[in-house]
C-alpha positions in Angstrom: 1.1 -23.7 14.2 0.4 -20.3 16.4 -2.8 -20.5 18.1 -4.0 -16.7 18.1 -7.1 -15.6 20.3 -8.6 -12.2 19.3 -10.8 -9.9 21.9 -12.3 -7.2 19.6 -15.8 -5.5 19.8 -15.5 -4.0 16.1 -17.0 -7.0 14.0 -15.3 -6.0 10.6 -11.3 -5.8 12.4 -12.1 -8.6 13.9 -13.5 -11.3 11.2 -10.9 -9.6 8.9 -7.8 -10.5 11.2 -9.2 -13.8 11.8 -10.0 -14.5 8.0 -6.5 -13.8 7.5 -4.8 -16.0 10.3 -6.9 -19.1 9.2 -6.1 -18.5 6.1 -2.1 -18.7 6.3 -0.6 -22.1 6.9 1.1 -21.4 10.5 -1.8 -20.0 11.9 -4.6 -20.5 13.6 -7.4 -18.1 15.1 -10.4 -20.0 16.3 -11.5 -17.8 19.0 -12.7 -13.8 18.4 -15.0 -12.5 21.5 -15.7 -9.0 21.8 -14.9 -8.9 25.6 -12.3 -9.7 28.1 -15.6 -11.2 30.2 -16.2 -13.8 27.3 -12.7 -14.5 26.8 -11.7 -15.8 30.1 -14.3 -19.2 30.3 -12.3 -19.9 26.8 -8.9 -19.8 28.7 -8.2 -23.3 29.8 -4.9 -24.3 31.2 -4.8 -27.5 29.2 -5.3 -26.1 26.0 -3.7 -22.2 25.8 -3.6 -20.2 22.7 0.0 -18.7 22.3 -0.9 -15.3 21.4 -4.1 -13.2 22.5 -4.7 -9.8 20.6 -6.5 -7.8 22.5 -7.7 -4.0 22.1 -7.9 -1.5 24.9 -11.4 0.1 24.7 -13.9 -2.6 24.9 -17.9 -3.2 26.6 -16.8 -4.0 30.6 -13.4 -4.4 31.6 -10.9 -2.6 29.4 -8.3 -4.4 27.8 -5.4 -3.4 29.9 -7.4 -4.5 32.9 -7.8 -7.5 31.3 -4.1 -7.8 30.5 -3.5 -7.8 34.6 -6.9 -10.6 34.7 -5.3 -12.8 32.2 -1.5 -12.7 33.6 -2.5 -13.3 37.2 -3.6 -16.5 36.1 -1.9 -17.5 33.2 1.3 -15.4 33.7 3.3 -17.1 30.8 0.6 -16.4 28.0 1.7 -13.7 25.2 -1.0 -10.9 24.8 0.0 -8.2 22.4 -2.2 -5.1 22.1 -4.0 -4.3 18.8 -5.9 -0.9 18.7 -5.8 2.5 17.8 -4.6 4.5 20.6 -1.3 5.8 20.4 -0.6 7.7 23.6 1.9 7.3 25.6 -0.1 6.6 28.6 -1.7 3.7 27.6 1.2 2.0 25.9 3.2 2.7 29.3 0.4 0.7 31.5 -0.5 -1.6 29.2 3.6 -3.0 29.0 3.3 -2.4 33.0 0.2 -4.9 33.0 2.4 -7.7 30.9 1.7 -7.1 27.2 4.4 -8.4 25.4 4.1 -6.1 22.4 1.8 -3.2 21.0 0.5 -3.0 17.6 -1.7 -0.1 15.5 -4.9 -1.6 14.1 -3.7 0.1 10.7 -0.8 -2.2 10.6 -1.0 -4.5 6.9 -1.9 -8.0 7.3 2.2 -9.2 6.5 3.5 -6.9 8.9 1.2 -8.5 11.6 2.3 -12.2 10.8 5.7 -11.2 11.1 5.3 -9.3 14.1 3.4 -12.4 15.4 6.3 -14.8 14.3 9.0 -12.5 16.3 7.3 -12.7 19.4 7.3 -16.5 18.9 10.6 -16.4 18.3 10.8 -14.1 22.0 10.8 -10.9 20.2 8.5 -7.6 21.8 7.3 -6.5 18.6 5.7 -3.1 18.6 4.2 -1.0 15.5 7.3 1.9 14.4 5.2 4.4 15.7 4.9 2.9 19.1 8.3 2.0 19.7 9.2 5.9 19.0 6.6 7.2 21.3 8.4 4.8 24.1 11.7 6.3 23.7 10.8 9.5 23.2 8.4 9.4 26.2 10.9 7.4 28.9 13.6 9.9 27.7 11.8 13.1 28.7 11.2 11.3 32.2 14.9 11.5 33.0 15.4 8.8 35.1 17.8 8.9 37.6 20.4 6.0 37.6 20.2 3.0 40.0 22.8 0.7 40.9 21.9 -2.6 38.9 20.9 -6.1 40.5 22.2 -7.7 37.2 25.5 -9.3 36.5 27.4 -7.3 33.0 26.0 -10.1 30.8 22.6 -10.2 32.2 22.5 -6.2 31.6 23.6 -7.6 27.6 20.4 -9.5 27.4 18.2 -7.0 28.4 19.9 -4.1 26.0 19.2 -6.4 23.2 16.2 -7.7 24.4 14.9 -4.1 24.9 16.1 -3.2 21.2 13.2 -5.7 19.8 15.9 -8.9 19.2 14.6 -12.5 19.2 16.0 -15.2 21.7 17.8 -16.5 19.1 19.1 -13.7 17.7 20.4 -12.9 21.1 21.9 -16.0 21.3 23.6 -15.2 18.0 24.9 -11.8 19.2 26.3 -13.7 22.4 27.7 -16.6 20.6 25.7 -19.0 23.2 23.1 -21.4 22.8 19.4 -20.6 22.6 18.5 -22.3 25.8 21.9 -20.2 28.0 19.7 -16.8 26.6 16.6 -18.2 28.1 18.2 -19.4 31.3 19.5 -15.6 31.7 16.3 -13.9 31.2 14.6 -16.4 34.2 17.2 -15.1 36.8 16.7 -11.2 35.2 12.5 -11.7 35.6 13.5 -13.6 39.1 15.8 -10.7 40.0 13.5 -8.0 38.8 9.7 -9.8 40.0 8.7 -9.1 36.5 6.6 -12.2 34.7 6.5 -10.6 31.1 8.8 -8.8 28.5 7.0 -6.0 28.3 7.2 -5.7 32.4 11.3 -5.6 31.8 10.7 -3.2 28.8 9.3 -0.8 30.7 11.5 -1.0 34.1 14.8 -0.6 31.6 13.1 2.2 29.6 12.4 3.6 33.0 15.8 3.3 33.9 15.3 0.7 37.0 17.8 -1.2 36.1 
């Protein structure tokens, strides 16, 4: 069961999402707030959800701010973007704040539980649209090369990380277990001092690595 926390100011997204979460057998959303400020007195260590969607424009603190909030404290929790904006800017700081993935609020109700189920799986999932604007936007920044902290196979794992794989499938395309993948993206975010996937999206799309 995937615990999903929503932060959404617009009442009808937001009891519509949740209505369909609750409804499906491996979720679970019992928590919809309409700011970052009510969410946090919900986050206790003990009892984490595994997934927060949150939008960007919202009353106080915007949601990438609160994408910064939320990892300094809980730096392992998944928070995937949901919300309307489609520039580049914004989906460059909010994977530079620690979102894991970026979604468009007109994305249909199956293609958000899948895109929920990949990142349980350790996938970065982002709505087609999004994941174009990236590449297009990081390639028109023409990076210049850097020599690269990471060992050849290291470097692997973050090419297919960076293409939207799961751990496992990883694993499958390096013929080694689930649990060697996750031991090489610890030493990558400990090589890097990055705490998220979107943080090592962004620095190989940004060519830092």
């Amino acid at each position: 069961m995937l615990t999903v926390y929503m932060v959404e100011d617009d009442e009808a997204v937001s009891e519509s999402v949740a209505d369909f979460l609750n409804a499906q057998v491996s979720f679970s959303c019992p928590v919809a707030v309409e700011s970052v400020e009510e969410l946090v007195p919900r986050l206790v260590a003990e009892k984490l959800p595994d997934v927060i969607l949150m939008d960007i424009n919202l009353p106080g603190m915007s949601g990438i701010s609160g994408i910064r909030l939320v990892k300094s404290k809980y730096p392992d929790l998944d928070i995937v973007m949901l919300t309307v904006y489609q520039d580049a800017h914004r989906i460059f700081d909010a994977l530079c704040a620690g979102a894991s993935g970026y979604l468009l609020k007109n994305i249909p109700f199956a293609e958000l539980k899948s895109s929920l189920e990949t990142l349980a799986h350790g996938g970065a999932p982002m709505s087609p649209q999004i994941a174009s604007k990236v590449v297009q936007y990081f390639h028109a920044q023409k990076p210049l090369p850097k020599a690269s902290e990471l060992s050849p196979r290291e470097q692997e794992v973050v090419t297919w990380l960076v293409d939207g794989l799961s751990y496992k499938m990883v694993a499958d395309k390096m013929a080694v277990s689930v649990e060697t993948v996750r031991t090489h993206i610890k030493n990558i975010y400990k090589k890097l001092h990055v705490q998220s996937k979107g943080e090592l999206i962004s620095k190989s799309l940004r060519g830092e690595l």
